[in-house]
C-alpha positions as CSV (number, residue, x, y, z in Angstrom):
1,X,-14.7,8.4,-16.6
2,X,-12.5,7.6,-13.9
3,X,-10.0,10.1,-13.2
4,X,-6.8,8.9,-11.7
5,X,-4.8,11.8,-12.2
6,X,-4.0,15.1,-14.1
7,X,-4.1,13.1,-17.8
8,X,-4.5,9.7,-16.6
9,X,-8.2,8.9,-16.7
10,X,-10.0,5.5,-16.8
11,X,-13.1,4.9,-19.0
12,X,-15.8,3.3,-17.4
13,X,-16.0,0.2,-20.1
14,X,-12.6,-1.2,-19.4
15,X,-14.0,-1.7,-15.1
16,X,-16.0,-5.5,-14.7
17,X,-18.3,-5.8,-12.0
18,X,-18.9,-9.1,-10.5
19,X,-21.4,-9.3,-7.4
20,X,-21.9,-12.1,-5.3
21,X,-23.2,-12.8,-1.6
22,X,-21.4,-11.0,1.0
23,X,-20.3,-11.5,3.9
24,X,-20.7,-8.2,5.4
25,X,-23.7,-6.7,6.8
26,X,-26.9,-7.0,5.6
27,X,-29.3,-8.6,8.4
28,X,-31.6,-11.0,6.0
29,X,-30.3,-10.0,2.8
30,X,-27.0,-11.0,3.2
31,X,-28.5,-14.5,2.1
32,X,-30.3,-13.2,-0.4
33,X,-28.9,-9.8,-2.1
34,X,-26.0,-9.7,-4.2
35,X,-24.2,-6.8,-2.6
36,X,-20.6,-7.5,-2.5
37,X,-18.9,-6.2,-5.5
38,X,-15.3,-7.0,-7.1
39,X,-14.2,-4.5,-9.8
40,X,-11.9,-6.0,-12.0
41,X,-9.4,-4.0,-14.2
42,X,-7.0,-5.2,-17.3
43,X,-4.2,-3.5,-16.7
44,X,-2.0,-5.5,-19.1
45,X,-4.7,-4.4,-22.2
46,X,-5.6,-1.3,-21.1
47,X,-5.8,1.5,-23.6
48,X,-5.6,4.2,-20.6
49,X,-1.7,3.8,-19.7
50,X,1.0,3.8,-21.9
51,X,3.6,0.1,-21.3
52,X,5.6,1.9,-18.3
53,X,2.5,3.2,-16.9
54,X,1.4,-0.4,-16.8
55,X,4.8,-1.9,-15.6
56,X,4.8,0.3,-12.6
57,X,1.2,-0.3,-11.9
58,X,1.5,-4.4,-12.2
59,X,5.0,-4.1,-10.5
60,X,3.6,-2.6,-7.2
61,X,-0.1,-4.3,-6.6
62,X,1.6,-7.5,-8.2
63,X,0.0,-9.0,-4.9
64,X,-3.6,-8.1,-6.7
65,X,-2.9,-8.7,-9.7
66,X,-3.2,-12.2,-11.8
67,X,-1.0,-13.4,-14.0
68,X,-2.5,-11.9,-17.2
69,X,-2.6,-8.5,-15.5
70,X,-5.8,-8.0,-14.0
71,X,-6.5,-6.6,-11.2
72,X,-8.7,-7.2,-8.3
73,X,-10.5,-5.3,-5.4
74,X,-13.5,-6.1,-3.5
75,X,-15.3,-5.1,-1.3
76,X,-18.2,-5.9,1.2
77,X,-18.4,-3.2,3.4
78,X,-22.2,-1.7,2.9
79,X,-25.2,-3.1,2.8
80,X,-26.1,-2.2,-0.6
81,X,-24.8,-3.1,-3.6
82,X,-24.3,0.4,-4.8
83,X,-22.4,1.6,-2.1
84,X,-19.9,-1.1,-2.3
85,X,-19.5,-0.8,-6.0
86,X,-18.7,3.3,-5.5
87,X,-16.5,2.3,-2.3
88,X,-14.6,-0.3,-4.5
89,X,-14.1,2.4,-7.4
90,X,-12.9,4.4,-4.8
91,X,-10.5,1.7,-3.6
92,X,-9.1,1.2,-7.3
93,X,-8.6,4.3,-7.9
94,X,-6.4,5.2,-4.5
95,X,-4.4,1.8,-5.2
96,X,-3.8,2.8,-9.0
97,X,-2.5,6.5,-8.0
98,X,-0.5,5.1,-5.3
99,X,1.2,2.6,-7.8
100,X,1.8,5.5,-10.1
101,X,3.4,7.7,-7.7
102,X,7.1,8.8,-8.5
103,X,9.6,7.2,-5.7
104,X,11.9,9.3,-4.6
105,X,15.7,8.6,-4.7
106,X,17.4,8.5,-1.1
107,X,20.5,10.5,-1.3
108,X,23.2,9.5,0.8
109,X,24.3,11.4,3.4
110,X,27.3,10.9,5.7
111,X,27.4,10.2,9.6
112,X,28.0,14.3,11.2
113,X,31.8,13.8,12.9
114,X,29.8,15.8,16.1
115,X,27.7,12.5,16.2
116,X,30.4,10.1,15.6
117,X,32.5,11.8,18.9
118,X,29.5,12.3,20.7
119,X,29.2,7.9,20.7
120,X,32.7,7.4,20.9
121,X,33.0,9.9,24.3
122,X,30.0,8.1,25.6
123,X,31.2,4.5,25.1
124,X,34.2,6.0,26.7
125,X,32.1,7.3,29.7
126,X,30.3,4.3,29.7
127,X,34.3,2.1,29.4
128,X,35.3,4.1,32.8
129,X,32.2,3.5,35.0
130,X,32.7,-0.3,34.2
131,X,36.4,0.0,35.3
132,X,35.7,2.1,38.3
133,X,33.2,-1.0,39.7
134,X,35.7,-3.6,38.8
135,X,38.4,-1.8,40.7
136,X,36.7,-1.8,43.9
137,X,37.4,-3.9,46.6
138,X,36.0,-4.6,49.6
139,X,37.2,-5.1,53.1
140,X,35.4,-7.3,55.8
């Protein structure tokens, strides 16, 4: 089990693996070893969120996810295949709390009236300086 959060939890069955060659390091393996991993996860079908739990989760890692609501995370990092499987778990797991993370609301607030004379004195400080240089004249 994969826990995502208190109640939200992800069972191991509904993660695929995929390894291919990576790109990473690896000296002579990399040609060789299978050690890059990409965990995939079908968010659309999964029995672990409830429909706005998956929504929210497709709605803000739309940029991984395919169009049947899978998504996608790789990584290549290590030089064996079993730490880039548990860094890519990792990776999933940090991206899908994110996503279901409560925004919160921006209340409004108004402009202080100290602030708003404080700007209008200092274009007005700012006004007379200019006028002050204009008005000079000089004598030869």
């Amino acid at each position: 089990m994969i826990r995502i959060s208190k109640g939200i939890s992800i069972a191991e069955d509904e993660l695929v693996f995929k390894f291919s060659r990576g790109s990473g390091p690896g000296g002579q393996n990399v040609n060789k070893v299978n050690t890059r991993v990409t965990v995939l996860l079908d968010t659309a079908n999964s029995r672990s969120f409830s429909d706005e739990q998956k929504k929210q989760i497709l709605k803000r890692l739309a940029s991984r996810a395919d169009k049947n609501g899978v998504i996608r995370v790789v990584s290549q990092r290590y030089r064996t295949q079993k730490a880039n499987r548990r860094a890519a778990v990792e990776r999933l797991e940090e991206l899908l709390r994110e996503a279901l993370k409560k925004k919160k609301v921006r209340k409004k607030t108004k402009v202080p009236e100290a602030a708003k004379r404080k700007r209008l004195e200092k274009k007005k400080q700012r006004g007379f300086l200019k006028r002050q240089r204009a008005e000079k004249s000089f004598e030869f």
